[in-house]
Structures are given as C-alpha cells and as structure tokens.
C-alpha positions in Angstrom: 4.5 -4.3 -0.9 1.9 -2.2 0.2 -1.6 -3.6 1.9 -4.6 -1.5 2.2 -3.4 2.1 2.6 -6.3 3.7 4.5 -5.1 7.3 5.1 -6.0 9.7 2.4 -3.2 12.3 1.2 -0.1 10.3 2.5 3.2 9.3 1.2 3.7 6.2 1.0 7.7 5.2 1.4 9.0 1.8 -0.1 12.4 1.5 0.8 13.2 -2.0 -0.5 14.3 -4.3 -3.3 11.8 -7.0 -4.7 13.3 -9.8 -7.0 9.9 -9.9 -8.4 7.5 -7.8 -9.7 5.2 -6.1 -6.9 1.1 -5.8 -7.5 -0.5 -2.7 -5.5 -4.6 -3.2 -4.5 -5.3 -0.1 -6.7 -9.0 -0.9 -6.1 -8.5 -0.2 -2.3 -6.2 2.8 -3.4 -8.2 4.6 -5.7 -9.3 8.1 -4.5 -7.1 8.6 -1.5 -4.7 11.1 -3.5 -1.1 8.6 -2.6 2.0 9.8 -3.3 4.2 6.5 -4.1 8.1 7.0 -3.1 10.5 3.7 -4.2 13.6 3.5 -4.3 16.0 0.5 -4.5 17.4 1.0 -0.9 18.7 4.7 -1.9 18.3 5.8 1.6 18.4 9.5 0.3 15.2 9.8 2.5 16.4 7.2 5.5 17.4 10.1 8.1 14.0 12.0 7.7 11.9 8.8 8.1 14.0 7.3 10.8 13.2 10.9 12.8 9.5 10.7 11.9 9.7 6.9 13.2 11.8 8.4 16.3 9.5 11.4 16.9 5.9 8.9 16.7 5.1 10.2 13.8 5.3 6.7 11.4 4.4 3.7 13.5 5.9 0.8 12.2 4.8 -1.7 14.8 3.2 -3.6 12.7 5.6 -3.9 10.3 8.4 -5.0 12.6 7.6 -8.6 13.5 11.0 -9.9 14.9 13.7 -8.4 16.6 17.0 -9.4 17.4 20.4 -8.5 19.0 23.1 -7.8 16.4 25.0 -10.5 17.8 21.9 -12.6 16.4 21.9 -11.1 13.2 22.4 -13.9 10.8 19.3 -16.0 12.2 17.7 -13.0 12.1 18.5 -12.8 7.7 17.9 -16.6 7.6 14.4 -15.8 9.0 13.8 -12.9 6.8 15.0 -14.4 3.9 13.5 -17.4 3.8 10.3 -15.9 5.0 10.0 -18.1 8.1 7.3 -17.7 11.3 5.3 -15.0 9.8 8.2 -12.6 9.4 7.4 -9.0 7.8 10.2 -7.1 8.8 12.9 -7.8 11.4 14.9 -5.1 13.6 18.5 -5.1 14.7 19.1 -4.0 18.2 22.8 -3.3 20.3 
C-alpha cells in the first residue's frame, strides 16, 4: 500500500481493493500527523484527485509504471494482475 510517506501533514489517498490484508511502516509514519483516506474504489473523491493530478499538484509518476492504449487494455490487466515486469500501476490512454 503505502511506502515511506515522507511529507508531514498530508492525506494520504488509497483508492484500491486488496484481497489481502495491507501492513503500513508505522515506524517510518510515526509523527508526520497523516490523514489515511481508503476506500474500496468509491471514487467519491476521484474527480478532485484526478484535477489535483491534472493541475501538478499529486505526481504520480512514480506510481504509474506501464501505460497502454485502450485498444491494449487486456495485456495491460494480465500485466497488472499477475504482477508481471515490475508493474505498480498501469494507465489507459485513447
């Protein structure tokens, strides 16, 4: 879920569904003041962090690893699903 989170004061957003439990490194997390957002995809917040993504405001370079057309995207969910070179997230493009 969530690697070392090194801004103090932030929101973190997890906007996901694990079929496992999840372990945050709450050593590396103590005393930043988080606030932790999850959700099981409810996408209640999806329009407000897609404009902060749009405006620069959330880089998620390194988060997205692959991307692909939409015409590609079932290699693109065989990658991501069986966790295949390095994935982290992909992107679907037009």
């Amino acid at each position: 879920m969530v690697g070392v989170v090194e801004s103090v004061g932030a929101i973190v957003t997890e906007v996901a569904l694990y079929d496992k439990p999840m372990v945050l490194p709450l050593p590396d997390m103590y005393g930043k003041n988080l606030t932790f957002k999850t959700g099981g995809v409810d996408g209640c917040d999806c329009a407000e962090i897609l404009a902060l993504i749009e405006h620069g405001k959330i880089d998620t370079t390194p988060l997205i690893t692959h991307k692909f057309p939409l015409a590609e995207i079932e290699e693109a969910y065989r990658i991501f699903e069986n966790k295949l070179d390095g994935v982290v997230k992909v992107a679907i493009t037009n």
